[in-house]
N, C-alpha and C positions, 0 to 999 in steps of 0.2 A: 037364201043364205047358203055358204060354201061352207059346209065345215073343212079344215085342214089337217085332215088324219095324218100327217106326216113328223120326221122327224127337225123341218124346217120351218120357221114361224114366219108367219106370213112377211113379219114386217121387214124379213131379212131377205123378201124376193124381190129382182127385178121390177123396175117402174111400170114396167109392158105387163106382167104375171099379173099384177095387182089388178091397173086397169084394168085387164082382160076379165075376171072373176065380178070385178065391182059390175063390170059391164052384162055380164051375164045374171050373176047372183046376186048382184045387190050389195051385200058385204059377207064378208070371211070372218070366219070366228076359228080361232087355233083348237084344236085337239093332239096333245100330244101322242103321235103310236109308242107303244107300250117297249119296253127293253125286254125283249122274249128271250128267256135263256135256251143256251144249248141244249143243257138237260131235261128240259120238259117236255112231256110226253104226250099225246094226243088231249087226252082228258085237262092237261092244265093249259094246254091251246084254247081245245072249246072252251072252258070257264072263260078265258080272260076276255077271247074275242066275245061272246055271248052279252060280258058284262060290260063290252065298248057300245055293242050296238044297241044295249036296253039302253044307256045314257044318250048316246046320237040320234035315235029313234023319239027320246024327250024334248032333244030339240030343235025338231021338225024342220029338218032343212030341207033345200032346195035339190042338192047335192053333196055328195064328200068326195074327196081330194086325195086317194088313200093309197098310200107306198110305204114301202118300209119291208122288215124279213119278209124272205119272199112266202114262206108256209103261211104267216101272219096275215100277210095282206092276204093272198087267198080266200079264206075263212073270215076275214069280213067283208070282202069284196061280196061274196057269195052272201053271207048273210044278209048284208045291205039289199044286194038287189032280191034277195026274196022276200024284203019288207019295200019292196015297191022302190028304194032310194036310188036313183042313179049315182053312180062311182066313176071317178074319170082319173087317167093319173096324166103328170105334165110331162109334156115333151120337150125335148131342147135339143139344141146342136151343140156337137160337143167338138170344141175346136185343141188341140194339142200340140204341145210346142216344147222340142225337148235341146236341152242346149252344153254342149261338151263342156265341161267346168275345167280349169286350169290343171287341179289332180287326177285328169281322166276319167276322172266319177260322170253320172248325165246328171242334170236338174230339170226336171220334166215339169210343167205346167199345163192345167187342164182349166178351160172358161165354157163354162156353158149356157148360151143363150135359150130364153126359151121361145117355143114357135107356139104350143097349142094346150088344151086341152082336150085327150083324148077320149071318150068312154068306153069304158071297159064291155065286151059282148058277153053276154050272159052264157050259160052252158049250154042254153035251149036255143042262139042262134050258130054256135059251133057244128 
């Protein structure tokens, strides 16, 4: 199983993302990442993530899928992989397309396909 530590649920990716995960993991189960505030400070970092991965860690997956603030994801990307779990984040092409609007304003549009998933190297292949 994939856990989906991200802030996108699974059933809102691409048909290719899905297969790709089912194909690998089996199936995908969502975890929401957390809304990390600004103001918090090292100690209510560790708490939260600590308390993500004592829950993930319960249900024993495969792998997780984990992005989001980038401090956030850090500190459980780390923690994950020092409970053995591989962490992978997804990759995608990002295609942009910006278009002169009649009031001279731009209207920019962004589609992003995805190609992979990646895993994360751990500190100790750095």
């Amino acid at each position: 199983m994939l856990i989906n530590l991200t802030n996108h649920p699974s059933a809102n990716w691409n048909e290719e993302q899905r297969e790709e995960a089912v194909r690998q993991w089996g199936k995908i189960e969502d975890y929401s990442f957390p809304a990390v505030g600004s103001e918090w400070d090292n100690v209510s970092m560790m708490q939260c993530a600590q308390a993500i991965v004592s829950e993930v860690v319960k249900m024993n997956p495969d792998a997780v899928l984990c992005q989001g603030e980038m401090s956030m994801t850090f500190l459980l990307v780390a923690m994950l992989q020092k409970k053995g779990i591989p962490v992978y984040a997804a990759t995608s092409e990002r295609r942009a397309k910006e278009e002169l609007q009649p009031d001279g304003s731009i209207c920019k549009s962004v589609v992003f396909s995805f190609v992979m998933f990646r895993k994360y190297c751990t500190l100790a292949e750095i």
